[in-house]
C-alpha positions as a LaTeX table, in Angstrom:
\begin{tabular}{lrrr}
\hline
Residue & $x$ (\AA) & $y$ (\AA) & $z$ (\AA) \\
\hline
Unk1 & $-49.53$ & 32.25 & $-17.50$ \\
Unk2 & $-47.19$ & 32.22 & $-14.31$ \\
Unk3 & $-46.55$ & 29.03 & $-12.17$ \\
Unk4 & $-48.10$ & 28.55 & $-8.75$ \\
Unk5 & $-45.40$ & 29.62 & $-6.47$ \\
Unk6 & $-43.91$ & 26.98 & $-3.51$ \\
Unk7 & $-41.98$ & 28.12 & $-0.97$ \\
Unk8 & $-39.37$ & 25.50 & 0.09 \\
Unk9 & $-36.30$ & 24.84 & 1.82 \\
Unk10 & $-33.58$ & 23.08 & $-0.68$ \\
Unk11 & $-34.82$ & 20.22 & $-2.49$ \\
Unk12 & $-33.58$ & 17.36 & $-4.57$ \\
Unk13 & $-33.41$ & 17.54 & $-8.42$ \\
Unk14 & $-35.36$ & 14.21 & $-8.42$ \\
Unk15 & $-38.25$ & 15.94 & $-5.79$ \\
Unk16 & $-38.15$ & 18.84 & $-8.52$ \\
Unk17 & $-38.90$ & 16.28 & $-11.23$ \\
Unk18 & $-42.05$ & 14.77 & $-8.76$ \\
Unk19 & $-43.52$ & 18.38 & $-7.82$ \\
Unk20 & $-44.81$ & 19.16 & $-11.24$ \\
Unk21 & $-44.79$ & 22.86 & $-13.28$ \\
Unk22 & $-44.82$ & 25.20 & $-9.86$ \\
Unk23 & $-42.01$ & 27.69 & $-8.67$ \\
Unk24 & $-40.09$ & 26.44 & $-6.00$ \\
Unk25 & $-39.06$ & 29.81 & $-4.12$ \\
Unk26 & $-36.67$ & 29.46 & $-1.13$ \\
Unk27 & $-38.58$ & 29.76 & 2.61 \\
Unk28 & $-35.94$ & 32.19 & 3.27 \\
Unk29 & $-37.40$ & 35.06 & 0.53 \\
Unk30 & $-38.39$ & 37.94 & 2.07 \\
Unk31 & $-41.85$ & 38.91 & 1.87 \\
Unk32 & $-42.60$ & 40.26 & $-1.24$ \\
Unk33 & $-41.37$ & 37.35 & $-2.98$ \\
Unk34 & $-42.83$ & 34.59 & $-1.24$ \\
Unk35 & $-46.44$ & 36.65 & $-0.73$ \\
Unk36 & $-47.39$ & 34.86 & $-4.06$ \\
Unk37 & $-46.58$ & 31.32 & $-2.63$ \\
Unk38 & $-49.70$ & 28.61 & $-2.61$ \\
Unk39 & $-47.58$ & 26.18 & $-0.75$ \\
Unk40 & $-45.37$ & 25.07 & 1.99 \\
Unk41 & $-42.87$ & 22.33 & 1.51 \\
Unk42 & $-41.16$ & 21.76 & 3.89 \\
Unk43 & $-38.68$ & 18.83 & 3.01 \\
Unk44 & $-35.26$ & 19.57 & 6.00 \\
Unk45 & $-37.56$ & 20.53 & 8.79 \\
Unk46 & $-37.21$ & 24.12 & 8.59 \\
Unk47 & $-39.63$ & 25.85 & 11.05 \\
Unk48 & $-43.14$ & 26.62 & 9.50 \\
Unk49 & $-44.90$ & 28.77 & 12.42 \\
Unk50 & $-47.54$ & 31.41 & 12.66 \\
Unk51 & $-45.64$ & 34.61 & 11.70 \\
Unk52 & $-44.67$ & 32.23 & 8.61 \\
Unk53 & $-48.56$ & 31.60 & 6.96 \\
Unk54 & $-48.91$ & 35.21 & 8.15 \\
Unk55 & $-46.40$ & 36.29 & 5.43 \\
Unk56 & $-48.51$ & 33.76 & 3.33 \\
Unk57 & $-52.17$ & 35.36 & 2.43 \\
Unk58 & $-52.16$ & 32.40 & $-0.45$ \\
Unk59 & $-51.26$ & 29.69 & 1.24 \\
Unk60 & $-53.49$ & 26.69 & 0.64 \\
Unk61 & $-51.70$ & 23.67 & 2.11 \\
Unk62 & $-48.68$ & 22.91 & 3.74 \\
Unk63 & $-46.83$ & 19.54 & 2.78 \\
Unk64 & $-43.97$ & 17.64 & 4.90 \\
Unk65 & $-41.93$ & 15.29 & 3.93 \\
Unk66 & $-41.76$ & 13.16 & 6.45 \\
Unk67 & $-44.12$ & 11.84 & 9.89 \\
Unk68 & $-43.29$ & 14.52 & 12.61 \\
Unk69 & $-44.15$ & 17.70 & 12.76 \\
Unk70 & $-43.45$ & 19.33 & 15.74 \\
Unk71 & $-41.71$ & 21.83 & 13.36 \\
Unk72 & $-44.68$ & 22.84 & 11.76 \\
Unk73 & $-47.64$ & 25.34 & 14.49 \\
Unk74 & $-50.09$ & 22.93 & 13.72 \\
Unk75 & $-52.29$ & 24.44 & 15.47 \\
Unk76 & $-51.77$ & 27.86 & 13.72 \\
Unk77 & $-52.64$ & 26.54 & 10.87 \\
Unk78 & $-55.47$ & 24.75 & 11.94 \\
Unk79 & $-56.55$ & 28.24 & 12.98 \\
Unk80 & $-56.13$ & 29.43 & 9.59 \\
Unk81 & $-57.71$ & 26.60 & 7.90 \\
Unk82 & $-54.44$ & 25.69 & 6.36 \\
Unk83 & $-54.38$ & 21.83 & 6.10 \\
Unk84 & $-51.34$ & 20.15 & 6.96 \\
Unk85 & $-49.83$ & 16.90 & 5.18 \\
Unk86 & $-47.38$ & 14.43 & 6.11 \\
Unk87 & $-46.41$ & 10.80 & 5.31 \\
Unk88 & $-47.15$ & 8.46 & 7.90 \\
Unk89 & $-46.75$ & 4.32 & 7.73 \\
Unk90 & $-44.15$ & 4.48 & 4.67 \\
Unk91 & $-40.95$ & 4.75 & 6.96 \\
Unk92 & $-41.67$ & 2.93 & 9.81 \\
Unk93 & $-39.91$ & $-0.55$ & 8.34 \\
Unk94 & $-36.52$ & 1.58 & 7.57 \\
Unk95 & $-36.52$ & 3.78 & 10.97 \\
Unk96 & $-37.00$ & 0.41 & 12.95 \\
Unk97 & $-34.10$ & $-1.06$ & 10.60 \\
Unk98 & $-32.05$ & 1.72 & 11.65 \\
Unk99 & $-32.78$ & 1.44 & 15.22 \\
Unk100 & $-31.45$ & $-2.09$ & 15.20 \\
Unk101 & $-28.75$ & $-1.41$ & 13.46 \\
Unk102 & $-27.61$ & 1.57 & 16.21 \\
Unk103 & $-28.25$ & $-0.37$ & 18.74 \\
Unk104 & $-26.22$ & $-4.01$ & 17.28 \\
Unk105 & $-23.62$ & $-1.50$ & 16.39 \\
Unk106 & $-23.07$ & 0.33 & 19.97 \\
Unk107 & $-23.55$ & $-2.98$ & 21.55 \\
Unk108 & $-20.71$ & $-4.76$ & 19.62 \\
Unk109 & $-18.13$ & $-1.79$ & 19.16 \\
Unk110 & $-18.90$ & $-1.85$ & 15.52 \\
Unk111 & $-17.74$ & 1.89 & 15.40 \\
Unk112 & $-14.66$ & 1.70 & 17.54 \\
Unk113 & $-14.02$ & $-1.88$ & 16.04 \\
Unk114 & $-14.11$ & $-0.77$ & 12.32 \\
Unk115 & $-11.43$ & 2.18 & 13.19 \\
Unk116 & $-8.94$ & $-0.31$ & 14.96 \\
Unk117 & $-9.00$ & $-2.64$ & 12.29 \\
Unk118 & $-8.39$ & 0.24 & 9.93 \\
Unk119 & $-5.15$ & 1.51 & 11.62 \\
Unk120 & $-1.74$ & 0.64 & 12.44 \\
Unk121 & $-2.53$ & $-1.15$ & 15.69 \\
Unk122 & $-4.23$ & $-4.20$ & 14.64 \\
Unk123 & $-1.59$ & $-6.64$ & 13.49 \\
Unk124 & $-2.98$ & $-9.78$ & 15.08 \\
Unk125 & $-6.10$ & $-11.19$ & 16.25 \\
Unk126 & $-6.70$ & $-11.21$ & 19.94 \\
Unk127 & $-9.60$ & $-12.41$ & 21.72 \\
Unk128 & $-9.63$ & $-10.44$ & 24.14 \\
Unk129 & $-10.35$ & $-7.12$ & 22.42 \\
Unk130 & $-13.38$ & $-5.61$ & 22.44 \\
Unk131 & $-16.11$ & $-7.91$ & 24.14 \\
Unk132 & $-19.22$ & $-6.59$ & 23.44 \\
Unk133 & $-22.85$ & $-6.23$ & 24.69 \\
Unk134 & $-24.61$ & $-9.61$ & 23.81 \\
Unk135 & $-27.89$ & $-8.23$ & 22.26 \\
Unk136 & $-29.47$ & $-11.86$ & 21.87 \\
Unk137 & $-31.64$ & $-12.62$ & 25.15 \\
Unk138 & $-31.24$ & $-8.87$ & 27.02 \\
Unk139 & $-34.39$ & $-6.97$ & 27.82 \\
Unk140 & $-35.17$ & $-3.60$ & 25.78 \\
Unk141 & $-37.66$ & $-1.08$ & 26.83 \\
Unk142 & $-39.20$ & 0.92 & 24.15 \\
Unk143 & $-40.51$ & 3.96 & 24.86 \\
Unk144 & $-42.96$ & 5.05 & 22.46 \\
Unk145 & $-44.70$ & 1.87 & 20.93 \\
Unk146 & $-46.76$ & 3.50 & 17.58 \\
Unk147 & $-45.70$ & 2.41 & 14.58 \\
Unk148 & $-42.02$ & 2.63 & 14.77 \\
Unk149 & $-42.07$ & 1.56 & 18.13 \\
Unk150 & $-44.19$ & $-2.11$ & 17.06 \\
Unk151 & $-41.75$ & $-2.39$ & 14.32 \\
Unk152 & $-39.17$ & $-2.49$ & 16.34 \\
Unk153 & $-40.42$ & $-4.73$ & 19.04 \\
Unk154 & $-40.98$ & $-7.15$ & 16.29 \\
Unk155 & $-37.41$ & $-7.03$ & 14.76 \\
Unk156 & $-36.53$ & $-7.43$ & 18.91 \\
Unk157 & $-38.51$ & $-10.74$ & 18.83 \\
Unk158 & $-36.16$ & $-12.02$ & 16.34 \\
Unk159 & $-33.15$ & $-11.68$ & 19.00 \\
Unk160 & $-35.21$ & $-13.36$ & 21.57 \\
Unk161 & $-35.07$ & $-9.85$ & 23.76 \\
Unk162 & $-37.52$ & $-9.75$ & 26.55 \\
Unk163 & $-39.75$ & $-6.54$ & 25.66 \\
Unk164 & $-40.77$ & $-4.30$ & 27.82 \\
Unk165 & $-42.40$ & $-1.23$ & 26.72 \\
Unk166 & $-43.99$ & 2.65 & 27.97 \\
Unk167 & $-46.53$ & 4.34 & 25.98 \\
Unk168 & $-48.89$ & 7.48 & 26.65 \\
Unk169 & $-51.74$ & 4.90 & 25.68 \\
Unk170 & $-51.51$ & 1.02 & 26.96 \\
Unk171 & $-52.24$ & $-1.12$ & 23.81 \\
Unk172 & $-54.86$ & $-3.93$ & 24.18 \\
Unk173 & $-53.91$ & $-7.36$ & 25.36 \\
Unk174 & $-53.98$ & $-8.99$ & 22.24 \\
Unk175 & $-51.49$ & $-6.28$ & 20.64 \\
Unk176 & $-49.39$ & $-7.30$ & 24.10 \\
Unk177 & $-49.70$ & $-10.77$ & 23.40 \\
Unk178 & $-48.71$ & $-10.86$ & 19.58 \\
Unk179 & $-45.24$ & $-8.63$ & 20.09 \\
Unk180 & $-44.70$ & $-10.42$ & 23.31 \\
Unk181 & $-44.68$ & $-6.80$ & 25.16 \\
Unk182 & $-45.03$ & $-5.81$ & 28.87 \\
Unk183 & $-46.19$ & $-2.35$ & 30.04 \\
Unk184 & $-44.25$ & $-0.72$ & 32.89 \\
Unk185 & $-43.98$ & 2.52 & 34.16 \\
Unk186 & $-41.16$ & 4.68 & 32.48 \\
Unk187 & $-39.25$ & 4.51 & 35.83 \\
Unk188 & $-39.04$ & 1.14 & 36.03 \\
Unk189 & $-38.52$ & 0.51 & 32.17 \\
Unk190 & $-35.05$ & 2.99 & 32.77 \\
Unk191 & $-34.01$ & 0.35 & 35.80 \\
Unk192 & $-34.76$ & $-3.09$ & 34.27 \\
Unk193 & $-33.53$ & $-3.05$ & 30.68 \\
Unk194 & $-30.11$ & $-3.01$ & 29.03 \\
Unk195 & $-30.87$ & $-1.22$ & 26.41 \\
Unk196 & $-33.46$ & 1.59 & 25.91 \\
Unk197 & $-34.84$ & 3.02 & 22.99 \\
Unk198 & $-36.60$ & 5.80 & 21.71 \\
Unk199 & $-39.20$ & 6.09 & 19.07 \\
Unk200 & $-42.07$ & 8.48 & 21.00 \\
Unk201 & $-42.90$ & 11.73 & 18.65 \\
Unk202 & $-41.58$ & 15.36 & 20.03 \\
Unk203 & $-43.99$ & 16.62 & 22.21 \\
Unk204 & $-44.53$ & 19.34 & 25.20 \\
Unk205 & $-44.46$ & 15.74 & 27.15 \\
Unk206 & $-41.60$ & 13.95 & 25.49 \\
Unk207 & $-39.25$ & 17.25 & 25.49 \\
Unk208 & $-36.46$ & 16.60 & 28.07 \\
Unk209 & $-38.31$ & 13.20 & 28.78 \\
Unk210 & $-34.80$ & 11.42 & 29.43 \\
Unk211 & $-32.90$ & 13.90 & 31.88 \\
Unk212 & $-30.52$ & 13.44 & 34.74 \\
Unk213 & $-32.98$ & 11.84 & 36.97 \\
Unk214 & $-34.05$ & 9.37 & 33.95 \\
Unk215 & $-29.93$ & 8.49 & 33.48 \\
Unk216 & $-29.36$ & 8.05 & 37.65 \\
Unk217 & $-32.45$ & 4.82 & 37.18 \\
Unk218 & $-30.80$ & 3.32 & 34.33 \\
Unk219 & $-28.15$ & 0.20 & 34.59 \\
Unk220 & $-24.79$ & 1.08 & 34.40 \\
Unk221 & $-24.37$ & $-1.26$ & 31.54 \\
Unk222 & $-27.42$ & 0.08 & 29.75 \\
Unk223 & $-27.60$ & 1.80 & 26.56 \\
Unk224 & $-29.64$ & 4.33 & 24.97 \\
Unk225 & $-30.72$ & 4.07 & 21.45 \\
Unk226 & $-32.77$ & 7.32 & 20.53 \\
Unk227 & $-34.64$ & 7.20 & 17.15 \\
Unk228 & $-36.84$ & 10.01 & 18.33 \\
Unk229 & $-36.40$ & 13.78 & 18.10 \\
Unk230 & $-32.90$ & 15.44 & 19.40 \\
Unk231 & $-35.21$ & 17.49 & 22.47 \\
Unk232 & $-36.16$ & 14.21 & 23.85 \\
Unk233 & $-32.93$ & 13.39 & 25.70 \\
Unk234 & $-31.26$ & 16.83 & 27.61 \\
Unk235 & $-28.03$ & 17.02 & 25.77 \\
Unk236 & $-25.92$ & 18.13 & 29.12 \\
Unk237 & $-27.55$ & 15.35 & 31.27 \\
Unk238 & $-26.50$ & 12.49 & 28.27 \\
Unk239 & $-23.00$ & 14.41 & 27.84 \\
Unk240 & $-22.73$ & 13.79 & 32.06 \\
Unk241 & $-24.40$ & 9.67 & 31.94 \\
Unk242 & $-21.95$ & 8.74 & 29.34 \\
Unk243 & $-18.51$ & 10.17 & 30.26 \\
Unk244 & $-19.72$ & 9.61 & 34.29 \\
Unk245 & $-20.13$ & 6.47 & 32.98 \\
Unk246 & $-23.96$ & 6.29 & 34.53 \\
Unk247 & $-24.33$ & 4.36 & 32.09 \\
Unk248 & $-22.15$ & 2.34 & 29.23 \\
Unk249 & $-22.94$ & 4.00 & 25.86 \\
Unk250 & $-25.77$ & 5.64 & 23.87 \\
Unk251 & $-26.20$ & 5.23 & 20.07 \\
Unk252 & $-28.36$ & 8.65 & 18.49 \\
Unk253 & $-29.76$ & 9.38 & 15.00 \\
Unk254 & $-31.12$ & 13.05 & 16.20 \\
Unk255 & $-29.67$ & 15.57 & 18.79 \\
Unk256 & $-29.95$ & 19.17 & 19.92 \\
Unk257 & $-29.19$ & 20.97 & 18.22 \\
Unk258 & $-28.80$ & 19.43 & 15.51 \\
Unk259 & $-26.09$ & 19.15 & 14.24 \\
Unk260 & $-24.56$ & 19.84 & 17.14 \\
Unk261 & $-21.42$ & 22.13 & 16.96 \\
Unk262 & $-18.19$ & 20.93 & 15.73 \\
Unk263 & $-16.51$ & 20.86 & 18.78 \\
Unk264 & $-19.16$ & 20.12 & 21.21 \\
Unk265 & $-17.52$ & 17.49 & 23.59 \\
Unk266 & $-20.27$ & 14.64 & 22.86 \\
Unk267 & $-18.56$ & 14.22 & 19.95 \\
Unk268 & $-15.13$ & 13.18 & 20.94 \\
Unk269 & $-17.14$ & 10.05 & 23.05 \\
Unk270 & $-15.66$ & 7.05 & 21.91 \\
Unk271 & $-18.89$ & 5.15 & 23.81 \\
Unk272 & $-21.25$ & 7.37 & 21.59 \\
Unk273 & $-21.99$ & 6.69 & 18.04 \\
Unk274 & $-24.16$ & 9.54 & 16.28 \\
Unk275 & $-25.62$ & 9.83 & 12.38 \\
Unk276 & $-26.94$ & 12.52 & 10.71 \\
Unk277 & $-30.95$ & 11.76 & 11.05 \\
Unk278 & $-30.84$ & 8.92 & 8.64 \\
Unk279 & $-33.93$ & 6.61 & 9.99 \\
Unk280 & $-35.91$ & 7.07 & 6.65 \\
Unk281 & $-32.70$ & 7.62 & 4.62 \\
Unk282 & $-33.76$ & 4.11 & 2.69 \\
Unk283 & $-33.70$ & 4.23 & $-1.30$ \\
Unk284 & $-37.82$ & 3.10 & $-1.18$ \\
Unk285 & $-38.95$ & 4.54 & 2.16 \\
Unk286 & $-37.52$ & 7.96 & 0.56 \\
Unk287 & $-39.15$ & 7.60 & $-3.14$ \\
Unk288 & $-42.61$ & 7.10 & $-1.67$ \\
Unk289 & $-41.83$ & 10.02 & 1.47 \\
Unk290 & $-41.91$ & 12.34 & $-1.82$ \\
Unk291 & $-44.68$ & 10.73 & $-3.57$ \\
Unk292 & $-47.10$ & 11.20 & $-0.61$ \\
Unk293 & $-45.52$ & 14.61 & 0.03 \\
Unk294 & $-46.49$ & 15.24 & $-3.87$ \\
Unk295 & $-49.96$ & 13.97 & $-3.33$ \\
Unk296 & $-50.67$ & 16.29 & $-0.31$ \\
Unk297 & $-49.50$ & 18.66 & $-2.04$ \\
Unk298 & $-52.11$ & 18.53 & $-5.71$ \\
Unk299 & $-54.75$ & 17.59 & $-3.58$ \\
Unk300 & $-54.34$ & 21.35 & $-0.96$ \\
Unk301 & $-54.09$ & 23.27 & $-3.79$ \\
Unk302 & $-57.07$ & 21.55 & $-5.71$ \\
Unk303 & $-58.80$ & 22.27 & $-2.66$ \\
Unk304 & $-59.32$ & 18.62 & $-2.02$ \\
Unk305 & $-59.00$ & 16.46 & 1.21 \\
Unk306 & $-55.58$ & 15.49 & 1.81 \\
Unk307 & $-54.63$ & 11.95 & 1.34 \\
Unk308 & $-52.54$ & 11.77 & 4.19 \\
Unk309 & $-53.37$ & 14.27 & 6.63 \\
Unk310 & $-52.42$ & 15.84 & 10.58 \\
Unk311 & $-55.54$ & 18.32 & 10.92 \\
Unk312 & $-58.62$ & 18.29 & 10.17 \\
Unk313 & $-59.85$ & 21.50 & 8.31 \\
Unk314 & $-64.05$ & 21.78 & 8.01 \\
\hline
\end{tabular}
């Protein structure tokens, strides 16, 4: 009897182990060989769209591994009646970590710091080098305050930052009240805070929500901390703020593209610091990213409600 067929970008030996007896089948294959496929993994964010599940007259579920999915035509295959999985709640506590630790590390030239001490310069202490951004008791506007977004307003609270916040939807005053947050408007977020970060999904909203306009509001001392999605911030416009010196230095887990080319000149910022898209890249938050990927996954194909779901499919 042959195995159900996935189609699926590269995956892990130990997400092989997880999946079970199926065929994993590159989302590359051309047609004839991923025709058979039941189900869509899609694990690096490759793009699942329409004229994808068209190729696809099998397809009973598509899983991601991971929250967003602004890769994946939900709509499409909503359309279809092809549910669609991801795994929300288990990486909000390592995204927020990571978010902290971008922005304590572009406030206090952890980068630039670590290199100097490394090379052939630093052969005595001196005071005087390197005074950093004190993140104790400065304001931070989050933009985006869902899950990640609380998360990190509560880590915030621990450095006695002054919290201001902009969200499609206000949250009730209690919520307000517990994570000691203020609404403003995104404009005046951008002008009052000295450091801004970004945890809002990709939408047709959020794309190119931090432009040159956004940069000309912010302090000149400010810095940008975007946990988001790469299309959130224009790329040109951050490239102009931070060697214009609009403003004093941006920390970024995501860009676009991404990865951004070898030689594109954002990379040769010493007042940038960027990592390869590790907010859920924690040993737990990963383990149980697959095991809710896995569980989307039996319960599509066993024609079952998903467990974790992003449509609804009657």
């Amino acid at each position: 009897m042959s195995r159900p067929v996935v189609l699926a970008d590269p995956l892990p030996d130990e997400f092989l182990e997880r999946l079970g007896d199926f065929e994993v089948v590159a989302i590359e294959s051309d047609a004839e060989t991923a025709s058979d496929a039941v189900a869509v993994v899609s694990y690096g964010h490759p793009p699942v769209d329409a004229a994808l599940m068209d190729r696809l007259p099998n397809l009973k579920v598509i899983s991601n591994h991971g929250v967003g999915v602004d890769h994946v035509d939900v709509a499409a295959a909503t359309e279809r009646k092809i549910p669609v999985g991801n795994t929300p709640g288990c990486l909000d506590a390592s995204t927020a970590d990571m978010t902290m630790a971008l922005m304590l590390s572009i406030a206090r030239n952890v980068r630039i710091g670590d290199r100097f001490a490394r090379g052939p310069e630093f052969t005595e202490y001196n005071p005087a080098l390197l005074i950093g951004q004190e993140v104790t008791g400065s304001s931070l506007g989050i933009v985006g305050m869902g899950r990640i977004g609380t998360e990190v307003a509560k880590r915030a609270a621990g450095f006695d930052m002054e919290i201001l916040y902009h969200n499609r939807n206000r949250l009730s005053d209690a919520i307000e009240k517990s994570l000691g947050a203020k609404y403003v408007e995104l404009e005046d977020l951008l002008s009052e805070c000295d450091f801004v970060s970004l945890n809002c999904p990709l939408t047709e909203e959020t794309t190119g929500l931090i432009g040159v306009a956004q940069f000309a509001l912010m302090k000149p001392t400010a810095m940008l901390i975007n946990m988001a999605r790469g299309p959130v911030v224009d790329t040109e416009a951050l490239l102009i703020a931070l060697t214009a010196k609009q403003i004093a230095a941006a920390a970024i887990d995501v860009s676009d593209p991404e990865p951004l080319p070898r030689d594109h000149p954002l990379l040769s910022l010493d007042n940038l610091i960027i990592t390869p898209h590790l907010g859920s890249a924690s040993n737990r938050t990963r383990q149980r990213m697959m095991e809710m990927t896995v569980e989307n996954l039996h319960a599509g194909l066993a024609g079952q409600a998903l467990p974790y779901p992003v449509n609804s499919i009657n």
